[in-house]
N, CA and C atoms as a LAMMPS dump frame, in Angstrom:
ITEM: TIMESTEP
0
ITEM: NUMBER OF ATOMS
531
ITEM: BOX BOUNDS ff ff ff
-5.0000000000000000e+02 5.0000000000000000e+02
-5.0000000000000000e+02 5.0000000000000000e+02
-5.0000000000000000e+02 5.0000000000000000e+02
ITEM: ATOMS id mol type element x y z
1 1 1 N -374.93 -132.852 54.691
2 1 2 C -375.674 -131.605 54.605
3 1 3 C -377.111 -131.887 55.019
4 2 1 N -377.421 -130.736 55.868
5 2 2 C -378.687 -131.647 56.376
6 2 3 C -380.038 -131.106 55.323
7 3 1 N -379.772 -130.324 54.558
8 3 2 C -380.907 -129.605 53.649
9 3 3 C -381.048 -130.634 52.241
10 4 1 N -380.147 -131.967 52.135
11 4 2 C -380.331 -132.953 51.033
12 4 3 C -381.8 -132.793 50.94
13 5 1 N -382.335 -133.608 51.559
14 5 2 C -383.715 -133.393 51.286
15 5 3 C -384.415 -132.24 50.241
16 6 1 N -384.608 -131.322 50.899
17 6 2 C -384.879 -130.25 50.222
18 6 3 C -384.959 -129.722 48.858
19 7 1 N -383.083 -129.838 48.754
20 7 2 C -382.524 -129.732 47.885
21 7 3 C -383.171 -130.864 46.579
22 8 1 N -383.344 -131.86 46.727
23 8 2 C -383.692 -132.9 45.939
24 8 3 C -385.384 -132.782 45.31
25 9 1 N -386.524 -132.154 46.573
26 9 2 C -387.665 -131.791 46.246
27 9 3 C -387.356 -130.584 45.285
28 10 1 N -386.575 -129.611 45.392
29 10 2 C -386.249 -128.69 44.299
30 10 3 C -385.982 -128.994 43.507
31 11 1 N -385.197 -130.249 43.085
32 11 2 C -384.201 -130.64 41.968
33 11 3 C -385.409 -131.479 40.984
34 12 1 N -386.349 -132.316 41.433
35 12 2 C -387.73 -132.447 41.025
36 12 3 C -388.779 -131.677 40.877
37 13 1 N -388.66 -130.526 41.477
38 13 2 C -389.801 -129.872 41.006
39 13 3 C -389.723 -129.049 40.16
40 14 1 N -388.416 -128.543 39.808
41 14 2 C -387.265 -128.314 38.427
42 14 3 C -387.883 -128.796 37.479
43 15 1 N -387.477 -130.147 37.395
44 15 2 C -387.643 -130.85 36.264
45 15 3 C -389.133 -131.511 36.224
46 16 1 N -390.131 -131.039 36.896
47 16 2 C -390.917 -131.415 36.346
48 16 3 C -392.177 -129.447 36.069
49 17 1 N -391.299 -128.945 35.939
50 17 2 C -391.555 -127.594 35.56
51 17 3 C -390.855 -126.987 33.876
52 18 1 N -389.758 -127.757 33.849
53 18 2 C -389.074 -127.846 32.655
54 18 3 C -388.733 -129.403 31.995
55 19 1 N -389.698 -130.241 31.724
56 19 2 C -390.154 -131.388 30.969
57 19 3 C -388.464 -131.954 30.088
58 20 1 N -388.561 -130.719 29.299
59 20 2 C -386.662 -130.997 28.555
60 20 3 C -385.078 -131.29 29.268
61 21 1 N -385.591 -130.726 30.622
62 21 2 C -384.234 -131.484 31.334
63 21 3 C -383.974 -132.747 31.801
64 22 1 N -382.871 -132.974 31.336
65 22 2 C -382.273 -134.517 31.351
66 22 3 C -381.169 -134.716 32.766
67 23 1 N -381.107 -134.119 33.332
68 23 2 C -380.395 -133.447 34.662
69 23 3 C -380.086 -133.005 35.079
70 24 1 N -379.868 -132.908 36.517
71 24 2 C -379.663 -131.433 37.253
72 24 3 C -379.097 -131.952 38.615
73 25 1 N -378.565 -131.576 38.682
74 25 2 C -376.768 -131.116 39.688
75 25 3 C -376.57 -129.849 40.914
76 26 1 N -376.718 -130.278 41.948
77 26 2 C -376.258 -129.118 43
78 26 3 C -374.779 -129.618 43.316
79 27 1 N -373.886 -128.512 43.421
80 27 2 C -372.563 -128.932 43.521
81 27 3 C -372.021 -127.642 44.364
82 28 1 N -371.147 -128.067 45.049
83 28 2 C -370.164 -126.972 45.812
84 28 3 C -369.297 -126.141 44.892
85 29 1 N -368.845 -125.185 45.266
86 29 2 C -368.04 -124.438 44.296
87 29 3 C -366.64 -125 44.041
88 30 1 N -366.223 -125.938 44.886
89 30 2 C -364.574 -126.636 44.967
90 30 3 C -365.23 -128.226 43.703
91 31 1 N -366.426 -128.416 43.383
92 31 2 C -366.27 -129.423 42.592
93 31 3 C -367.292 -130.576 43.668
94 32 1 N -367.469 -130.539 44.734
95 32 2 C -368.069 -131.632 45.339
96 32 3 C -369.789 -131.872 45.378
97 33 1 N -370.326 -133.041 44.987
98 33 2 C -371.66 -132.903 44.168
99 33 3 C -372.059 -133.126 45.715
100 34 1 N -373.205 -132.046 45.893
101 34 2 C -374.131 -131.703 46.973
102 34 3 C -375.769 -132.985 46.937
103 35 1 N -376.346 -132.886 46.082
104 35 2 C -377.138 -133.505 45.044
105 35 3 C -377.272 -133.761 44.113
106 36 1 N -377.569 -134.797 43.5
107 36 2 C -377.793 -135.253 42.095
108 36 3 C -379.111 -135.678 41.46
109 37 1 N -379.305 -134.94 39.936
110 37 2 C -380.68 -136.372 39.508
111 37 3 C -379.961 -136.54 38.279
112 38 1 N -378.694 -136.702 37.917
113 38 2 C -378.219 -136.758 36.589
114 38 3 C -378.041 -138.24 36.175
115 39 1 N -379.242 -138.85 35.769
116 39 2 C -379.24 -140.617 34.654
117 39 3 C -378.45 -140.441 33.644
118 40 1 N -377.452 -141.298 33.863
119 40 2 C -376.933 -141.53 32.434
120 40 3 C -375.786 -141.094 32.509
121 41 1 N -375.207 -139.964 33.236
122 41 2 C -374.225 -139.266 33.542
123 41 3 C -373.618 -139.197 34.548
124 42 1 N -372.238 -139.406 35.073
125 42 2 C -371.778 -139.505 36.188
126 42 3 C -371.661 -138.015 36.817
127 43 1 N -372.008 -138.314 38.103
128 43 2 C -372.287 -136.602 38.852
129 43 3 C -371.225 -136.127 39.262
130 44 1 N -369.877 -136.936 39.529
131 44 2 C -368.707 -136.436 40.168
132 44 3 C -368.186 -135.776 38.895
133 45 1 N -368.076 -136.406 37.732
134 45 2 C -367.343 -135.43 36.532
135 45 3 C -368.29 -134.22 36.773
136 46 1 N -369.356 -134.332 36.328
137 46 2 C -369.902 -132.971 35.833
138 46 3 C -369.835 -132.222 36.872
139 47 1 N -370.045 -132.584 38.494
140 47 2 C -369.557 -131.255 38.966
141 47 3 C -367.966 -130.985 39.13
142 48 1 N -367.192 -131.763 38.985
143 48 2 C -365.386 -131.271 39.192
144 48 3 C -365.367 -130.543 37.649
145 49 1 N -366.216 -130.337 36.599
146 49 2 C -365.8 -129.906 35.188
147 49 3 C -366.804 -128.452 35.524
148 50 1 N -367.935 -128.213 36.303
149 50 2 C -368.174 -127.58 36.484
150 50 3 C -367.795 -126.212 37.39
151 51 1 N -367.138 -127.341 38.499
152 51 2 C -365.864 -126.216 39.635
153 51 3 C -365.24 -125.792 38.453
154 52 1 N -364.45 -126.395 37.683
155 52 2 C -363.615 -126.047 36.162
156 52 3 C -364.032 -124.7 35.704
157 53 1 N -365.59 -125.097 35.005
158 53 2 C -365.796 -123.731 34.023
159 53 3 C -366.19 -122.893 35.151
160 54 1 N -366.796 -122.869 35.977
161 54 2 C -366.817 -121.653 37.104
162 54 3 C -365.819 -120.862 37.492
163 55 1 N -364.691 -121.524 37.947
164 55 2 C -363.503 -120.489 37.811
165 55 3 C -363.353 -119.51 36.715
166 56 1 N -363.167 -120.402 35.299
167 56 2 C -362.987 -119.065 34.544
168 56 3 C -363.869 -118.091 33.742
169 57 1 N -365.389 -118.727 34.195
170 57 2 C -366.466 -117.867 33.865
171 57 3 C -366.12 -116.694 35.755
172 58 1 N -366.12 -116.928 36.383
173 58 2 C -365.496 -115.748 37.159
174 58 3 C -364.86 -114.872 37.212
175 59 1 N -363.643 -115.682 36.748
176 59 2 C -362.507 -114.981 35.866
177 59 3 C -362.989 -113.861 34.529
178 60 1 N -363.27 -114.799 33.773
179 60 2 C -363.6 -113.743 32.625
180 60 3 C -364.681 -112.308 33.231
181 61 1 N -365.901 -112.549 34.25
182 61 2 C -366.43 -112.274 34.587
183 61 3 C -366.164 -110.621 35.471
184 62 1 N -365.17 -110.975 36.364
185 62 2 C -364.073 -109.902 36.807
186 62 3 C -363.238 -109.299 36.001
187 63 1 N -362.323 -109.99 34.841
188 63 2 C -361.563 -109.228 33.861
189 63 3 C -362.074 -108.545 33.489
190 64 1 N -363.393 -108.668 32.643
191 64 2 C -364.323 -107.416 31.57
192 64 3 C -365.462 -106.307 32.677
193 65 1 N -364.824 -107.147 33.914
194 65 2 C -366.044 -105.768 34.367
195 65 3 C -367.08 -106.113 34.266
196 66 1 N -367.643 -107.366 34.425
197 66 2 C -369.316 -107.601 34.754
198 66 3 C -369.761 -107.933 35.746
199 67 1 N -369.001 -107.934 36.778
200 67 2 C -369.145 -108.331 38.193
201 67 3 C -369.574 -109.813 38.3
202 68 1 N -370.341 -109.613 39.741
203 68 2 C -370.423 -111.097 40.09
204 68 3 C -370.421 -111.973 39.689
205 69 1 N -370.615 -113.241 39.342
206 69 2 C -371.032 -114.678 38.486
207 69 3 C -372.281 -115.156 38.873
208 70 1 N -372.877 -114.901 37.423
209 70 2 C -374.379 -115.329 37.82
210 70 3 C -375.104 -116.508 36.854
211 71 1 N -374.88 -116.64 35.697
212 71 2 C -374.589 -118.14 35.024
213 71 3 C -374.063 -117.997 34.179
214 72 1 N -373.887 -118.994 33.527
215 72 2 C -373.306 -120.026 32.264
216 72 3 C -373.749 -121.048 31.495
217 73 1 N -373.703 -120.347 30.193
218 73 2 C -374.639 -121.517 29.42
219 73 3 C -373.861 -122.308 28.399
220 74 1 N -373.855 -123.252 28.546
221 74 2 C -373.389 -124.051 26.838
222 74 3 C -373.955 -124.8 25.862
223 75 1 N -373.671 -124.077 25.137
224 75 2 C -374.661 -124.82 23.642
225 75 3 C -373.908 -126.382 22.826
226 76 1 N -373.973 -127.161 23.528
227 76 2 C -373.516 -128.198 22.281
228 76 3 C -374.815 -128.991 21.192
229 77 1 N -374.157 -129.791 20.091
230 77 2 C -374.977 -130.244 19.503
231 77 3 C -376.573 -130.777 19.577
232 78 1 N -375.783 -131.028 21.14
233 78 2 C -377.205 -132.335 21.327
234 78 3 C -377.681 -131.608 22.778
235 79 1 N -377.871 -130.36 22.993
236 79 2 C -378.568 -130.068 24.092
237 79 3 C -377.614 -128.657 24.629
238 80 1 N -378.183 -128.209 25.609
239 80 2 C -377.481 -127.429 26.741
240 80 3 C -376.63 -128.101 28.178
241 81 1 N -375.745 -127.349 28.758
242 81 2 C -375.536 -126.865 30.096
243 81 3 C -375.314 -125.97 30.517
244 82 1 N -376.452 -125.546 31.253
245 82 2 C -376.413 -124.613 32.203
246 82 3 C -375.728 -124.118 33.365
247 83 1 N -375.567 -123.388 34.436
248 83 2 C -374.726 -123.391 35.396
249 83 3 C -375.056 -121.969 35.825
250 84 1 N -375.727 -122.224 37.387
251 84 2 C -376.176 -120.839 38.325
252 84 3 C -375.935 -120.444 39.463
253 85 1 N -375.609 -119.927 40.046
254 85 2 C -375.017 -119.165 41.039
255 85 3 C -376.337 -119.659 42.211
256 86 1 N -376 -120.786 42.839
257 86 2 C -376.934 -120.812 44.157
258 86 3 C -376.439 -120.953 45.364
259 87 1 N -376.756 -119.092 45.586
260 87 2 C -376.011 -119.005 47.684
261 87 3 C -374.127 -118.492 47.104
262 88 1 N -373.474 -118.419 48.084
263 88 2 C -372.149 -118.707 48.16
264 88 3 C -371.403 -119.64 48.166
265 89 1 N -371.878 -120.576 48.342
266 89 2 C -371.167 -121.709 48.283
267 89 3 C -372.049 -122.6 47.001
268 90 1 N -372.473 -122.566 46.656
269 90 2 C -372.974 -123.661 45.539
270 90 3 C -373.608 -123.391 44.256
271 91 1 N -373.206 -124.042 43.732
272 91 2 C -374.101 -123.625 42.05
273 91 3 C -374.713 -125.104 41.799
274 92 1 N -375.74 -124.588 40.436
275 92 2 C -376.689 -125.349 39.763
276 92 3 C -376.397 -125.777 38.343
277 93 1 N -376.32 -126.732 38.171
278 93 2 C -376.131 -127.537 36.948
279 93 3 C -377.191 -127.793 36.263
280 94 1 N -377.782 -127.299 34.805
281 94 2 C -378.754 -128.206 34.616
282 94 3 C -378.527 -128.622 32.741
283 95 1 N -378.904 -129.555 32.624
284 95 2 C -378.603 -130.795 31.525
285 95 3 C -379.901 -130.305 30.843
286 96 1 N -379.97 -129.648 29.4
287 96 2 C -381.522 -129.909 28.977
288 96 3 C -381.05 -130.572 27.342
289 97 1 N -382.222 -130.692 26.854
290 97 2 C -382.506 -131.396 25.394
291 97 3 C -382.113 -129.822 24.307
292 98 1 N -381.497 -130.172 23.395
293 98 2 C -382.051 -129.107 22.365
294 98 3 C -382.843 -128.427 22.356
295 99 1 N -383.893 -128.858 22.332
296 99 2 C -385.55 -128.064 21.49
297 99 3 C -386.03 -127.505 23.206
298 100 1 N -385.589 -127.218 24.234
299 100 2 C -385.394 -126.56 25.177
300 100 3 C -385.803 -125.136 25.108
301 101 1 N -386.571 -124.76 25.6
302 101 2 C -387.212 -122.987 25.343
303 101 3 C -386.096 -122.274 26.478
304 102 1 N -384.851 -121.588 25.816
305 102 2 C -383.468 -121.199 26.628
306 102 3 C -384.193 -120.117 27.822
307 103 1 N -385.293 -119.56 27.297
308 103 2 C -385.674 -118.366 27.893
309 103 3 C -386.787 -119.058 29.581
310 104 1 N -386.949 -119.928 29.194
311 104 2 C -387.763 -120.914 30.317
312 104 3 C -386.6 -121.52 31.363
313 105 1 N -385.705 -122.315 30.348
314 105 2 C -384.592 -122.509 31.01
315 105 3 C -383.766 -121.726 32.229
316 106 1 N -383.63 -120.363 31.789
317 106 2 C -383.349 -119.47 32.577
318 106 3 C -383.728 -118.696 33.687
319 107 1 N -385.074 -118.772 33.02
320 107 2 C -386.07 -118.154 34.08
321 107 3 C -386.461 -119.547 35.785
322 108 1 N -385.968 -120.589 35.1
323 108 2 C -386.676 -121.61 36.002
324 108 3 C -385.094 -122.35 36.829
325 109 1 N -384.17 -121.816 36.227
326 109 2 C -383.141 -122.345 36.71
327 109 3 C -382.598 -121.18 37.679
328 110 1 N -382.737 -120.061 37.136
329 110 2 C -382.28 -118.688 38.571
330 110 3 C -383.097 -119.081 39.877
331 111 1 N -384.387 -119.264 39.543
332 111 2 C -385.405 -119.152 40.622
333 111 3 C -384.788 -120.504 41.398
334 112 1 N -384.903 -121.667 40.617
335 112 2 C -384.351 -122.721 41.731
336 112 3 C -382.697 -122.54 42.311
337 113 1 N -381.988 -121.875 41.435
338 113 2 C -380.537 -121.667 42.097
339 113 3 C -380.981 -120.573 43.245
340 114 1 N -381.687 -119.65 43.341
341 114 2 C -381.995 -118.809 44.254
342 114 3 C -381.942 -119.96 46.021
343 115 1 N -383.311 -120.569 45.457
344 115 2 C -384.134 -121.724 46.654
345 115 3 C -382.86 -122.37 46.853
346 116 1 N -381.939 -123.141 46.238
347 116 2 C -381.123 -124.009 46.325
348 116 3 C -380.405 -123.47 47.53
349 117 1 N -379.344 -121.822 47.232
350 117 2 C -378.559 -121.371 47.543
351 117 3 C -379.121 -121.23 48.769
352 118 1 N -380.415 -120.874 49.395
353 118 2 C -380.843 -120.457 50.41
354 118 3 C -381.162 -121.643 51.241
355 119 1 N -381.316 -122.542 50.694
356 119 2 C -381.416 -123.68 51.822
357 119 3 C -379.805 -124.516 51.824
358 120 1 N -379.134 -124.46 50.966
359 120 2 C -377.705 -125.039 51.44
360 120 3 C -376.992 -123.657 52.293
361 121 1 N -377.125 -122.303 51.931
362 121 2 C -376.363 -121.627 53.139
363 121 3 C -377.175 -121.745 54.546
364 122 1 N -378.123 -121.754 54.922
365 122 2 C -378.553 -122.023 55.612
366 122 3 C -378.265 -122.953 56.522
367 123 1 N -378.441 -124.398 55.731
368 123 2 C -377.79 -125.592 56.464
369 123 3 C -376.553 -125.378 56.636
370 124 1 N -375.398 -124.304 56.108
371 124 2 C -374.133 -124.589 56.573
372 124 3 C -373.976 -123.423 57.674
373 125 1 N -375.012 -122.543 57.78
374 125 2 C -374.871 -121.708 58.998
375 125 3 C -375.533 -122.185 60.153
376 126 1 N -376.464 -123.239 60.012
377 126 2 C -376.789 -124.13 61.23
378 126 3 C -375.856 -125.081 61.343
379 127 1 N -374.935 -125.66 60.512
380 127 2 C -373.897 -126.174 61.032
381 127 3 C -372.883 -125.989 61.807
382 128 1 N -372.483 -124.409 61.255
383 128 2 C -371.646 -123.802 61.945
384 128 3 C -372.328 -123.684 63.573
385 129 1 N -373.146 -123.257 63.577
386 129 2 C -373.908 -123.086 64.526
387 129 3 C -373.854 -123.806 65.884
388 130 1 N -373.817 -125.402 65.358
389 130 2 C -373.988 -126.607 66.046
390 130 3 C -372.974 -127.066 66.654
391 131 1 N -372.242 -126.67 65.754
392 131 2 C -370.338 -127.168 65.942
393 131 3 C -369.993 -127.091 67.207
394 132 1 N -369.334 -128.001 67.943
395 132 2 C -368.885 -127.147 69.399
396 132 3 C -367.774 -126.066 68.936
397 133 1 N -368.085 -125.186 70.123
398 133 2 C -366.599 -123.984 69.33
399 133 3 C -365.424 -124.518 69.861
400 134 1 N -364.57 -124.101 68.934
401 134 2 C -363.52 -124.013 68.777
402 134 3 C -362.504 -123.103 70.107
403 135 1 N -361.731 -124.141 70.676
404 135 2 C -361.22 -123.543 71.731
405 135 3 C -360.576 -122.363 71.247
406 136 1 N -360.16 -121.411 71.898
407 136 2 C -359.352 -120.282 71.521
408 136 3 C -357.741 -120.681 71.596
409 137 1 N -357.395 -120.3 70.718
410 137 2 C -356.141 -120.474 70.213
411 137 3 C -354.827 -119.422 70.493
412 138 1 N -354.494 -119.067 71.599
413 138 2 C -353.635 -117.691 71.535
414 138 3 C -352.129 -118.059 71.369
415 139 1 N -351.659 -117.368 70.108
416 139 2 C -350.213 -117.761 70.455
417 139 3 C -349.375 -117.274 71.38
418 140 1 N -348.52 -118.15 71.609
419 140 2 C -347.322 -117.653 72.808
420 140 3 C -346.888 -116.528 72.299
421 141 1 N -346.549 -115.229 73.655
422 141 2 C -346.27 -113.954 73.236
423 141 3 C -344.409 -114.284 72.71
424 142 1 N -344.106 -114.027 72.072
425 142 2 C -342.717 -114.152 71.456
426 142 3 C -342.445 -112.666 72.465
427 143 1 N -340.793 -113.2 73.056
428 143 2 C -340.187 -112.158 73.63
429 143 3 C -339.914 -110.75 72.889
430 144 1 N -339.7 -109.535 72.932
431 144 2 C -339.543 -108.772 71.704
432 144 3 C -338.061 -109.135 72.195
433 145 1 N -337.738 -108.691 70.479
434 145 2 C -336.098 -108.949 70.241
435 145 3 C -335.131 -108.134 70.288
436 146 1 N -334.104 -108.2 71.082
437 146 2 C -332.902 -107.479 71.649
438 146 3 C -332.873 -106.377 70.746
439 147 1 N -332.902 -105.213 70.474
440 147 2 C -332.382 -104.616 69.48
441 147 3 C -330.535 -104.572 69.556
442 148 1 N -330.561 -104.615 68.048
443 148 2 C -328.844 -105.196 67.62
444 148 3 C -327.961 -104.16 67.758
445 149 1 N -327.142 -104.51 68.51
446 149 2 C -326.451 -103.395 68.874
447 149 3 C -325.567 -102.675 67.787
448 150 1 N -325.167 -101.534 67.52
449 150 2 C -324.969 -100.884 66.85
450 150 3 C -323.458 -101.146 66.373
451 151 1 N -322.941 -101.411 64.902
452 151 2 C -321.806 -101.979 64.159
453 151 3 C -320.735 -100.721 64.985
454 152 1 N -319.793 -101.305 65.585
455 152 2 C -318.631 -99.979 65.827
456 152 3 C -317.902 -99.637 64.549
457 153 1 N -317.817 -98.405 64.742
458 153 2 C -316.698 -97.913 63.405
459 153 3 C -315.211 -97.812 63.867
460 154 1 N -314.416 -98.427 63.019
461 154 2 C -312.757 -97.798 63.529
462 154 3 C -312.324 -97.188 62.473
463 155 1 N -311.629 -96.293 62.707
464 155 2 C -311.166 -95.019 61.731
465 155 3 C -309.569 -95.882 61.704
466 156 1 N -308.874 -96.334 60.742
467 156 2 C -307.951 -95.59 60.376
468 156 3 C -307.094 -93.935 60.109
469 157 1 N -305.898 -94.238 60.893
470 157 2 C -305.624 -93.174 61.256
471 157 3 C -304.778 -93.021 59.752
472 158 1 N -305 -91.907 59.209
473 158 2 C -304.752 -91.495 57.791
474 158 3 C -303.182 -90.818 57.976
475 159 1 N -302.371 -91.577 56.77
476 159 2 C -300.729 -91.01 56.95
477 159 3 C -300.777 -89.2 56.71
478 160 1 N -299.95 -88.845 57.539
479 160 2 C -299.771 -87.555 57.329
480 160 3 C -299.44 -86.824 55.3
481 161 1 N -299.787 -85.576 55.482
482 161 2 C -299.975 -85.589 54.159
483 161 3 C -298.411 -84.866 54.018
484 162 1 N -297.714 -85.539 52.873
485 162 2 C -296.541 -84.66 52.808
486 162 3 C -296.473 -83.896 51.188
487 163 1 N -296.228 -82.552 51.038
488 163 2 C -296.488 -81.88 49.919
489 163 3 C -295.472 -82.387 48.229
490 164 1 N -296.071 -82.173 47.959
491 164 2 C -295.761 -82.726 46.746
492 164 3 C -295.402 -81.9 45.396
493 165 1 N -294.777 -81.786 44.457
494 165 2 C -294.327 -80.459 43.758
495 165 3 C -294.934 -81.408 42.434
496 166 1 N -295.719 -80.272 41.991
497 166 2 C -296.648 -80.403 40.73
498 166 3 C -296.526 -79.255 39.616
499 167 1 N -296.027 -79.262 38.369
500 167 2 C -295.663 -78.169 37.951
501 167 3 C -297.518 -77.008 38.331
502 168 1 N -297.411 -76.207 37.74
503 168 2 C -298.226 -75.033 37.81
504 168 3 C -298.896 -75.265 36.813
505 169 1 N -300.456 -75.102 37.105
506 169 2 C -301.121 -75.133 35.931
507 169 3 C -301.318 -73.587 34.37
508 170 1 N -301.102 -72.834 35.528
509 170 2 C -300.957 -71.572 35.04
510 170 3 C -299.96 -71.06 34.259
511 171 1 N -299.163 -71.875 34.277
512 171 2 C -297.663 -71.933 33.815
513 171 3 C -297.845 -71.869 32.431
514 172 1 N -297.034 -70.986 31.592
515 172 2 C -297.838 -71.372 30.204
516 172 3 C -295.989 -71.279 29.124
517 173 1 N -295.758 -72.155 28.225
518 173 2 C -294.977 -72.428 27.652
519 173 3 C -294.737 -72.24 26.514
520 174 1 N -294.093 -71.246 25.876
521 174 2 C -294.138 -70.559 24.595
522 174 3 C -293.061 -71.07 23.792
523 175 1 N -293.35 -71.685 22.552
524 175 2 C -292.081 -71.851 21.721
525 175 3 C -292.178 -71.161 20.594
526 176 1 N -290.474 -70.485 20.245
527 176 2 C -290.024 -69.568 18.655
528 176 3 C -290.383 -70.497 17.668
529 177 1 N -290.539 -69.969 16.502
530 177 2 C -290.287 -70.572 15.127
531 177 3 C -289.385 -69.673 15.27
């Protein structure tokens, strides 16, 4: 990706805007870590656990009717993770301490998922860009197909009808005491 760079001056200027984070993570939406500053922590888990909860914060996200996916926060004992919507293709991870001001957190983690998202789509639309194109691909016209000719019917020729003696229904049968 050619926006690493970038991405990494953001990922520092993050954390040195929010003092309490302990790391922070640009990752693709399939799980693949874009950038890292996460010490202590391996970056391939946290972003394949993060592709994880993104799906079903999406999920849940679409079920109840809140539209898009725009973050995710988790509270454990010993700190937060965060998780923000940067661009289409990538989100933001960020690792803070407990005693973390959530409302700073948020405010400083949209703004860099914003920057993030805009310089990784970017680099992947100058990629695209760069790419040689792609020859054109036409498939072979398939012949159209015979239409099937139509099932013949054969009639059996039905035995002549010969009459048959059935008493009368009308017929009505009276017995004496």
């Amino acid at each position: 990706m050619a926006a690493e760079a970038e991405v990494m001056d953001e990922l520092r200027r993050l954390r040195a805007r929010v003092p309490q984070l302990t790391g922070a993570l640009a990752a693709s939406v399939d799980g693949l870590v874009l950038v890292q500053d996460t010490p202590g922590v391996e970056p391939e888990t946290v972003a394949a656990l993060t592709a994880t909860a993104l799906s079903v914060a999406v999920r849940m996200a679409d079920a109840t009717g809140q539209g898009d996916f725009r973050e995710l926060l988790i509270r454990g004992v010993y700190g937060y993770v965060a998780t923000y919507a940067a661009g289409r293709t990538a989100v933001l991870t960020l690792l803070a301490q407990d005693r973390v001001n959530v409302g700073r957190l948020h405010l400083e983690g949209r703004r860099a998922g914003l920057r993030i998202g805009e310089l990784v789509d970017a680099a992947a639309e100058a990629e695209q860009a760069s790419a040689p194109p792609r020859p054109a691909v036409t498939p072979e016209p398939t012949p159209p197909a015979a239409p099937e000719p139509m099932p013949t019917r054969t009639r059996t020729p039905r035995a002549p009808r010969t009459p048959t003696t059935t008493p009368d229904a009308r017929t009505t049968t009276t017995t004496e005491n």
